[in-house]
N, CA and C of each residue as an Amber inpcrd file, in Angstrom:
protein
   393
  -8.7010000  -6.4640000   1.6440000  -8.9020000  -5.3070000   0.8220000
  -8.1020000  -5.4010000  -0.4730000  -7.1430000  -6.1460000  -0.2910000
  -6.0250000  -6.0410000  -1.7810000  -6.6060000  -7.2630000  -2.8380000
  -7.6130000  -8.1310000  -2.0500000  -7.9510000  -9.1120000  -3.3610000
  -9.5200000  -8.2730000  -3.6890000  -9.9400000  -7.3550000  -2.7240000
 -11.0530000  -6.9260000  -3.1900000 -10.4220000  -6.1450000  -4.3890000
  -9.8160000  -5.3410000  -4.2370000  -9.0620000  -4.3930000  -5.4120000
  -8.5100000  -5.2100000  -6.2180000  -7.8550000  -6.8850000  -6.2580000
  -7.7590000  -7.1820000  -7.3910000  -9.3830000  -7.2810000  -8.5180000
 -10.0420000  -7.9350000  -7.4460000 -11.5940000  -8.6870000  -8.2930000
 -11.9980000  -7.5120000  -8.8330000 -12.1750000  -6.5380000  -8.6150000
 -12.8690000  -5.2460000  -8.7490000 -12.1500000  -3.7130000  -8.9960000
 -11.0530000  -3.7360000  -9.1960000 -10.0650000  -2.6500000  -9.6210000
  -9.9890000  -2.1750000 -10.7620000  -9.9800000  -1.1140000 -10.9380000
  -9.0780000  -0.6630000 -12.4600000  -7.8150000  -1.3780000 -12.4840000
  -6.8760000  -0.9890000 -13.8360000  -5.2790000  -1.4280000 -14.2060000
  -4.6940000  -0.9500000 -12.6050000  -5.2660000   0.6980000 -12.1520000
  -4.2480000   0.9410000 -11.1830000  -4.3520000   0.1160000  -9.7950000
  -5.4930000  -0.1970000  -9.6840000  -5.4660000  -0.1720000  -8.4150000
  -5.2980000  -2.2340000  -8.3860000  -5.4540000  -3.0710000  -9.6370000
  -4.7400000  -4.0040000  -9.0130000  -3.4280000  -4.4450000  -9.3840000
  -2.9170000  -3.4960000 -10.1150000  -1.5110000  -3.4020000  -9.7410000
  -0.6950000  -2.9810000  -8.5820000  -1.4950000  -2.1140000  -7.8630000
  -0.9580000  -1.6830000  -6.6280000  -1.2230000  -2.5420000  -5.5510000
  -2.4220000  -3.1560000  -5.6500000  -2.6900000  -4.4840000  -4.8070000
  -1.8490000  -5.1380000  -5.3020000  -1.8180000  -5.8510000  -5.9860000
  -0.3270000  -6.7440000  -6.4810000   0.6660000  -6.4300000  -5.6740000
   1.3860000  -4.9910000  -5.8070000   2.4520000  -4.4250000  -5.5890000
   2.4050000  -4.6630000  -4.0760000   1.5670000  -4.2110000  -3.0410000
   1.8160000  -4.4600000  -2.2150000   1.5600000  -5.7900000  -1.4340000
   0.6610000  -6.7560000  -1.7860000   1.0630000  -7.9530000  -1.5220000
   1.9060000  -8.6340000  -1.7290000   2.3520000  -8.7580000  -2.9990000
   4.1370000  -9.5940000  -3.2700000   5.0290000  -8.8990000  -2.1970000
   5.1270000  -7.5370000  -2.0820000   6.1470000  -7.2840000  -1.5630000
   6.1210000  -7.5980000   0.4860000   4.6890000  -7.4220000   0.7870000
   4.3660000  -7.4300000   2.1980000   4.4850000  -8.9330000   2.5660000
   4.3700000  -9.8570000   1.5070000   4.3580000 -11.1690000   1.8920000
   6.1410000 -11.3210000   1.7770000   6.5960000 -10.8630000   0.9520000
   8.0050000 -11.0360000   0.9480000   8.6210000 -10.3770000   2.0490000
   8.1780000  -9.3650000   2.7320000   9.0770000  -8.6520000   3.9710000
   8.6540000  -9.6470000   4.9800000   7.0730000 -10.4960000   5.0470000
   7.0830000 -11.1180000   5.7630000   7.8090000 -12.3330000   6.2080000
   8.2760000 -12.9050000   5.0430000   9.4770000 -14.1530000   4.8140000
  10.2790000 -14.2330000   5.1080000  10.7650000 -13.0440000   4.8010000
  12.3820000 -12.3490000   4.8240000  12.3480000 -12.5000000   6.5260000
  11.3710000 -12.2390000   7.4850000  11.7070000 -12.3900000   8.9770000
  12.2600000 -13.2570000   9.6940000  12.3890000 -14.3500000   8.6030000
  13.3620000 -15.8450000   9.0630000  14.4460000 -15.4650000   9.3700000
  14.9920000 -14.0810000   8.6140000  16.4280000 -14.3060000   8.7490000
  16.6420000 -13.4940000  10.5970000  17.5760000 -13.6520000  11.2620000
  17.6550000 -13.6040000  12.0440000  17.4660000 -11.6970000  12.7610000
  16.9590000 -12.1400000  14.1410000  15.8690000 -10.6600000  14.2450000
  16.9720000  -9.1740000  14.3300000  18.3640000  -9.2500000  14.4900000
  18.8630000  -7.9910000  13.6970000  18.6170000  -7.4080000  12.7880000
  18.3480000  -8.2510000  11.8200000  18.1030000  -8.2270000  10.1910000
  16.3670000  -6.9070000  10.2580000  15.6430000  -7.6590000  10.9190000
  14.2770000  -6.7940000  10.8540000  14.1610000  -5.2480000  10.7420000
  14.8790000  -4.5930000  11.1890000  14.1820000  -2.9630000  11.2190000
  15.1180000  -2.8560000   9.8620000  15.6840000  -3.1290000   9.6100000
  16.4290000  -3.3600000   7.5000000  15.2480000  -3.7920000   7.1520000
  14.9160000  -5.0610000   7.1190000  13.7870000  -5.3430000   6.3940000
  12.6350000  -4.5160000   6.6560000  12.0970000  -4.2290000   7.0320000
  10.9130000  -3.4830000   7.3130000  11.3580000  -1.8110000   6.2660000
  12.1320000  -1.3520000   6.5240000  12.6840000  -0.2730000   5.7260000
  12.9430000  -0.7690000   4.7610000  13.3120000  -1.5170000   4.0270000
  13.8890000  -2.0310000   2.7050000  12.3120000  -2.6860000   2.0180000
  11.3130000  -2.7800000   2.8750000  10.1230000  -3.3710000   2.2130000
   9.1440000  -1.7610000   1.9830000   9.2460000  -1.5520000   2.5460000
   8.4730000   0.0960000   2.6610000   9.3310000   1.2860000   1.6160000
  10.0510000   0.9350000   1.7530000  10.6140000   2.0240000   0.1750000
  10.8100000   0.4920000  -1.0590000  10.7040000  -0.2700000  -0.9550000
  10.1480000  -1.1940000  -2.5260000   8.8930000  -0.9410000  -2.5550000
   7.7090000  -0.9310000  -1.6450000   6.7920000  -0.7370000  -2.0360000
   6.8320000   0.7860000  -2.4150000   7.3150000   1.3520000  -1.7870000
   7.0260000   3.1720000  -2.4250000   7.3460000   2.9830000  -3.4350000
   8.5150000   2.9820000  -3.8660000   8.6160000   2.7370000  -5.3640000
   8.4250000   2.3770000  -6.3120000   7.5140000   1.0180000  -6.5480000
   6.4270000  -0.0300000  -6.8790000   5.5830000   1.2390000  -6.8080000
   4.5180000   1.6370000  -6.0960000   3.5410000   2.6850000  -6.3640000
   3.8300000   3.9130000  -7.1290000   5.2840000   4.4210000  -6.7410000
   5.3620000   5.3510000  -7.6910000   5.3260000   5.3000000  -9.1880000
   6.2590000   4.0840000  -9.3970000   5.8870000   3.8730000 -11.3000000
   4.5450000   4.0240000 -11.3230000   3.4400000   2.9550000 -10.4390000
   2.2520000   2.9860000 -10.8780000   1.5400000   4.3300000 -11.0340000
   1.9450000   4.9440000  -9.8910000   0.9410000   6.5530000 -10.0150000
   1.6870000   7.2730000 -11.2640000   3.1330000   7.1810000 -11.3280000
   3.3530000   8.0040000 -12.4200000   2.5480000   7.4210000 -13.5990000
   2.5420000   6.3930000 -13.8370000   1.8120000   5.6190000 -14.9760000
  -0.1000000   6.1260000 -15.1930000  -0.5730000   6.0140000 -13.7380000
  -2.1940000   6.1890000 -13.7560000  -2.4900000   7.3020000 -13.3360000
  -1.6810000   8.2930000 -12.4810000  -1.9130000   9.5220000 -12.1760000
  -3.2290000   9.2340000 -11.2800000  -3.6950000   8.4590000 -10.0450000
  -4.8150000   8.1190000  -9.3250000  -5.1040000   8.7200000  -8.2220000
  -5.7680000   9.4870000  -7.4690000  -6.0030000  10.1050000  -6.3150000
  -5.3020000   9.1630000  -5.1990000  -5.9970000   8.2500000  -4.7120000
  -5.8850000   7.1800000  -4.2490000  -4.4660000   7.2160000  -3.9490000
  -3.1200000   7.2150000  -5.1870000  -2.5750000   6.3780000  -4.8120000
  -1.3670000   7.7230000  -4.3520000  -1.4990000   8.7250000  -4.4730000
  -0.9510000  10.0680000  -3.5860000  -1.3660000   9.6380000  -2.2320000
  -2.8290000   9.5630000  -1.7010000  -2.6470000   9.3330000  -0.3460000
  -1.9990000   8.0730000  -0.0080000  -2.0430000   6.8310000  -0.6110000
  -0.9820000   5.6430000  -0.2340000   0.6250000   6.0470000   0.1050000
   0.9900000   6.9600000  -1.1810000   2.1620000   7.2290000  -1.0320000
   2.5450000   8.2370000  -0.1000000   1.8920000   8.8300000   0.4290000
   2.3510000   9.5670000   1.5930000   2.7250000   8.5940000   3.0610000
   1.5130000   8.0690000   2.9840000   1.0730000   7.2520000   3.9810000
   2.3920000   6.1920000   3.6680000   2.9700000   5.4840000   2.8890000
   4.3180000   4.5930000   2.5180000   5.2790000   5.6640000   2.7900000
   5.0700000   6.5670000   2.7900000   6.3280000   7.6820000   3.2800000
   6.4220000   7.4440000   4.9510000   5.2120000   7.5910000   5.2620000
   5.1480000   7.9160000   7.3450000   5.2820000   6.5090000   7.5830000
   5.1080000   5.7460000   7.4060000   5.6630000   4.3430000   7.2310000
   7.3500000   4.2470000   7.4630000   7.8830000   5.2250000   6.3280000
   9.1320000   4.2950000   6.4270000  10.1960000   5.3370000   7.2310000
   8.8960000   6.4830000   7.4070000   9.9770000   7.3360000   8.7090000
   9.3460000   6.9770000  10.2540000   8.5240000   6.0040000  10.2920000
   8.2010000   5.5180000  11.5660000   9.2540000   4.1820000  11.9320000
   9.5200000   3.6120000  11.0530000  10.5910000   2.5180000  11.1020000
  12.0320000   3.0840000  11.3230000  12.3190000   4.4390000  10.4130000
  13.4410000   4.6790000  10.3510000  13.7470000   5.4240000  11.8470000
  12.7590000   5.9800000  12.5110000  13.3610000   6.7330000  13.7070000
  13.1890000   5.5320000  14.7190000  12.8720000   4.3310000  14.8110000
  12.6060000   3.8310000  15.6600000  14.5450000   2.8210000  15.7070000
  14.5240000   3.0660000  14.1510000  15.8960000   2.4000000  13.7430000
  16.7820000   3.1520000  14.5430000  16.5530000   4.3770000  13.7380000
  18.2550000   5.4160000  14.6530000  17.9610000   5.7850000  15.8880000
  17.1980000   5.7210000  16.3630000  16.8860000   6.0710000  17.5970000
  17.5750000   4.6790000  18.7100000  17.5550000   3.5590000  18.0640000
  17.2950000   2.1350000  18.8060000  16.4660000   1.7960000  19.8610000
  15.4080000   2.4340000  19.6010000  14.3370000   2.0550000  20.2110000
  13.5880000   0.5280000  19.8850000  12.9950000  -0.3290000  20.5240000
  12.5230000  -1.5400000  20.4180000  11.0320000  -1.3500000  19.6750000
  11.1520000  -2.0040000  18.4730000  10.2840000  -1.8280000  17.7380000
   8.9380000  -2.6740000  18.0980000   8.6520000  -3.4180000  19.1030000
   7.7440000  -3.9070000  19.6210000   6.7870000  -3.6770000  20.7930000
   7.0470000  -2.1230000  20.5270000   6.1510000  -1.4180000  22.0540000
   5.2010000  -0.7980000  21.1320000   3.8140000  -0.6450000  22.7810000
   2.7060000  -0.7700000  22.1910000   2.8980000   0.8340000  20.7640000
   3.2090000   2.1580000  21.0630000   3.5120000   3.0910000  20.4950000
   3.5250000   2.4750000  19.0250000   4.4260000   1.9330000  18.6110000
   5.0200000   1.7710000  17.3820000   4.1810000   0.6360000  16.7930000
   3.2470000  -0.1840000  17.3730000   2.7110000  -0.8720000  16.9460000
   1.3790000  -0.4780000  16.4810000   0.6370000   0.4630000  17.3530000
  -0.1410000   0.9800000  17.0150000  -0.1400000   1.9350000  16.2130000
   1.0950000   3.1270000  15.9370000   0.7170000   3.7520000  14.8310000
   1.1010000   2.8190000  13.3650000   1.5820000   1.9490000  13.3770000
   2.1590000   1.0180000  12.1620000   0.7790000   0.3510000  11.7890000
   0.0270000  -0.0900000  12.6480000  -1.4660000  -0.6740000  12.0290000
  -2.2750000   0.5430000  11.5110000  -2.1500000   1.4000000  12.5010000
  -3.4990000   2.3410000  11.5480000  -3.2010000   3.0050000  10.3490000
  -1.2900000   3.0550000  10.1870000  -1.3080000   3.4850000   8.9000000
  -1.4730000   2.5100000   7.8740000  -1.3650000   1.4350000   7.8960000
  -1.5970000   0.4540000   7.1110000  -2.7980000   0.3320000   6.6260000
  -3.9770000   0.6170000   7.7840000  -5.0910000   0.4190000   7.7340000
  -5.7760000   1.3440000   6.7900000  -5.3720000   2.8060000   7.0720000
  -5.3710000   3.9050000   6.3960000  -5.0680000   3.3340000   4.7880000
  -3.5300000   2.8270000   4.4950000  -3.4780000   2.6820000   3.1240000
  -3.9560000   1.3880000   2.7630000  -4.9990000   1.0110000   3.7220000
  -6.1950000  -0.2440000   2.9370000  -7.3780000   0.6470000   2.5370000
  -7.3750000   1.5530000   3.7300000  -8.6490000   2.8460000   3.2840000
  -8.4550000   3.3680000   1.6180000  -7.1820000   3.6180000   1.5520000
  -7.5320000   4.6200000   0.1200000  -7.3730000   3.5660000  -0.9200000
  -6.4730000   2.1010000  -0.4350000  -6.8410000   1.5970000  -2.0900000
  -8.4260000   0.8250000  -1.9160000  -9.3760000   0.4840000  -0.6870000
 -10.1310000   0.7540000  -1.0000000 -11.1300000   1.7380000  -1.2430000
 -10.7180000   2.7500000  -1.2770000 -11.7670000   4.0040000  -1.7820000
 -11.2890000   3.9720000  -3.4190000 -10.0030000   4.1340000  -3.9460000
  -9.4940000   3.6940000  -5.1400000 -10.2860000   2.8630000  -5.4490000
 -10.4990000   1.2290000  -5.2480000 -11.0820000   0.6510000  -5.4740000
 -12.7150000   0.2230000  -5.9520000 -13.2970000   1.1100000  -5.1010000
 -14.7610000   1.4190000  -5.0940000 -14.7410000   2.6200000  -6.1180000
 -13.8660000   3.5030000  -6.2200000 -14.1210000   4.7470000  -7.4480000
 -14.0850000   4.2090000  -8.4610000 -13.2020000   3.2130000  -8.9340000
 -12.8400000   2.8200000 -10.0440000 -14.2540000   1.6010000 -10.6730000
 -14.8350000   1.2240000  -9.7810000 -15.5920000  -0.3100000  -9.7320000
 -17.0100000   0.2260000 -10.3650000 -17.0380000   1.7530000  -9.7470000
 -18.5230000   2.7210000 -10.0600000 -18.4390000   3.2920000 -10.9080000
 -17.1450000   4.1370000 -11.7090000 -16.9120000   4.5940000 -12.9340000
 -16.9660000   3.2200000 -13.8680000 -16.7920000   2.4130000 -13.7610000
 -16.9140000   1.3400000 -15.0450000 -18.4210000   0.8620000 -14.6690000
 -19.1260000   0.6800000 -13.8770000 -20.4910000   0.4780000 -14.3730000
 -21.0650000   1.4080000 -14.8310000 -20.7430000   2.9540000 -14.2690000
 -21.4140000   3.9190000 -14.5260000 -21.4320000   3.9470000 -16.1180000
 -20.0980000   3.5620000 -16.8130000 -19.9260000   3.7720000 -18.3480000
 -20.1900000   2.6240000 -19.1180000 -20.8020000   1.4590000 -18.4190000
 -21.0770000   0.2490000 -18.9680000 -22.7070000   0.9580000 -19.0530000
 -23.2490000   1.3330000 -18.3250000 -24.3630000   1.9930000 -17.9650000
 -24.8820000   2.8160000 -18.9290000 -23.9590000   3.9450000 -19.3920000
 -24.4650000   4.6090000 -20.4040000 -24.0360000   3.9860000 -21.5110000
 -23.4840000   3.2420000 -22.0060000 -22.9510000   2.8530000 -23.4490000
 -23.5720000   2.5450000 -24.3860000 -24.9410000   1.6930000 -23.3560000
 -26.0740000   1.3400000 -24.8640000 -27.3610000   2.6390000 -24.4520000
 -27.4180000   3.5260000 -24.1170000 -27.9140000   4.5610000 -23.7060000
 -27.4740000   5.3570000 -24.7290000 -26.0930000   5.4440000 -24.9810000
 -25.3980000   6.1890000 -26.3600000 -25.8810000   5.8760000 -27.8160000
 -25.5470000   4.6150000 -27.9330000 -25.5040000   4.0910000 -29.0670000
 -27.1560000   3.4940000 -29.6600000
């Protein structure tokens, strides 16, 4: 979904694909370091990406990317209670709500994606219709 939103995005939405691939591939890397380290990383990747989206939405002001950022919010309070809690972050619970929100914020940058892809034909559409 994030290279569909690059090929086919407005400015916002493949910057936010950007945004969250550099950074998801980088939390993924970062798992070398030894597995204490993980529920840090996982929190430390989920508020870079919030923040990464926020410049962007402050910048594009996009429907889309309000529901991402909520959804990067329940994200990083699903990590964080699993943190203080010390609960084992590898039961089925926590795994399953961690995919569907993800999945969810593939949903809106592709709905982002598809809004943005139909407003530019739509206006490629009328342009010599105008003129």
């Amino acid at each position: 979904m994030c290279v569909f939103a690059l090929w086919k995005g407005g400015p916002a939405e493949r910057t936010g694909a950007a945004v969250i691939i550099v950074l998801v591939v980088l939390e993924r890397l970062a798992h070398a370091l030894p597995q204490g380290w993980w529920p840090i990383i996982s929190l430390c990747g989920d508020a870079l990406t919030a923040l990464g989206l926020l410049v962007i939405a402050i910048r594009y002001a996009s429907f889309w990317l309000g529901g991402v950022m909520l959804l990067y919010a329940a994200q990083f309070t699903l990590h964080s209670f699993y943190l203080v809690t010390g609960r084992s972050s590898d039961t089925p619970l926590h795994i399953i709500i961690s995919d569907l929100n993800f999945a969810a914020i593939l949903v809106c940058l592709t709905a982002g994606t598809t809004m943005a892809w139909r407003a530019r034909l739509r206006a490629a559409k009328d342009a010599p219709a105008a003129s």
